[in-house]
Structure formats: C-alpha cells, structure tokens
C-alpha positions in Angstrom: 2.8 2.2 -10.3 0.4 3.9 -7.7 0.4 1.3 -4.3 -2.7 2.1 -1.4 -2.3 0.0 1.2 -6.4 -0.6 2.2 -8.0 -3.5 4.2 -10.9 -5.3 3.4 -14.3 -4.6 6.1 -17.4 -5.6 6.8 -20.1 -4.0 5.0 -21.7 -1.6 7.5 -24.9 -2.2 8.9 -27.0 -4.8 10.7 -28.8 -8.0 9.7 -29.9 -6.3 6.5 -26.2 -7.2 5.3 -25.7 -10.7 5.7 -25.6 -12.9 3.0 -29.0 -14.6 2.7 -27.6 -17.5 0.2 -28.1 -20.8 2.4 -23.5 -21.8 2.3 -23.0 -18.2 3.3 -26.1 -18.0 5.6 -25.3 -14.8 8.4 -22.1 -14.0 7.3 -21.5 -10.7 7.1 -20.3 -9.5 3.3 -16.7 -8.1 2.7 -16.3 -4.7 1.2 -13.6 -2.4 0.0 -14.5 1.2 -0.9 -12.2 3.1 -2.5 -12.3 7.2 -2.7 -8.7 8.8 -2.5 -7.1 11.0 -5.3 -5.5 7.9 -7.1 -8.4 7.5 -9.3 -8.6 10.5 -10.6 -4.8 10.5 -11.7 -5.5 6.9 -12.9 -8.1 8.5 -15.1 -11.1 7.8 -13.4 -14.1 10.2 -13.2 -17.1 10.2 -11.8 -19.6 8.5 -13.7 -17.5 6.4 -15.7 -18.2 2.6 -16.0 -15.7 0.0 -14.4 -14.8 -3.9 -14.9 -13.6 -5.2 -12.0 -12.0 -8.7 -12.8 -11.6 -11.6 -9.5 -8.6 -14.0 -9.4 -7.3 -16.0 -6.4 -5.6 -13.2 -4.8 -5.8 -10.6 -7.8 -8.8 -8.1 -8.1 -8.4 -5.9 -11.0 -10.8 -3.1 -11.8 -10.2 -1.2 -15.5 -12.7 1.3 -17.4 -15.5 -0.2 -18.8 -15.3 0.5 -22.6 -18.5 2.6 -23.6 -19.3 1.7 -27.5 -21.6 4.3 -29.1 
C-alpha cells in the first residue's frame, strides 16, 4: 500500500468560493487536489472516470467502470 501524507485546504479564491447554501453560508469550501506519480502506478490515466466514495473519516476514490 502507497501512503501520501496530504492536508486538506481551502479552495483558492475569493468570495466566488464560499458555499452559498444558507447552513454553510460564507464558509469557505475544503479541497484536496491530488497530482503526484501515485496515480499513475495505481493505474490511473488521464481521462479516466473516478468514484469517489465519503464515509466518516474514509474517502475512497476507485475507477469508474465504463460499460460500452
């Protein structure tokens, strides 16, 4: 097993980025990008389609099965 130690931010930018839903009203969203070489030998490419599954505590993101 591949462990990145990463840390969740604020989404960048201004006011444009708040939530706008009236029981988050002007907080500012989380965000977690991800770009290192531990996708690509966990099989993700570019392009390909993703589920990312929330728990309490557990986010879990797995390629998107693509039915022709």
């Amino acid at each position: 097993m591949q462990i990145r130690r990463m840390t969740v931010t604020y989404k960048p930018g201004a006011n444009g980025y708040l939530f706008k839903c009236p029981i988050y009203a002007g907080k500012q969203k989380p965000m977690l990008r991800i770009t290192n070489r531990f996708l690509l030998s966990s099989g993700f490419r570019v392009g390909d389609p993703v589920e990312v599954a929330y728990e309490n505590n557990i986010i879990t993101i797995t390629k998107a099965l693509v039915i022709n």
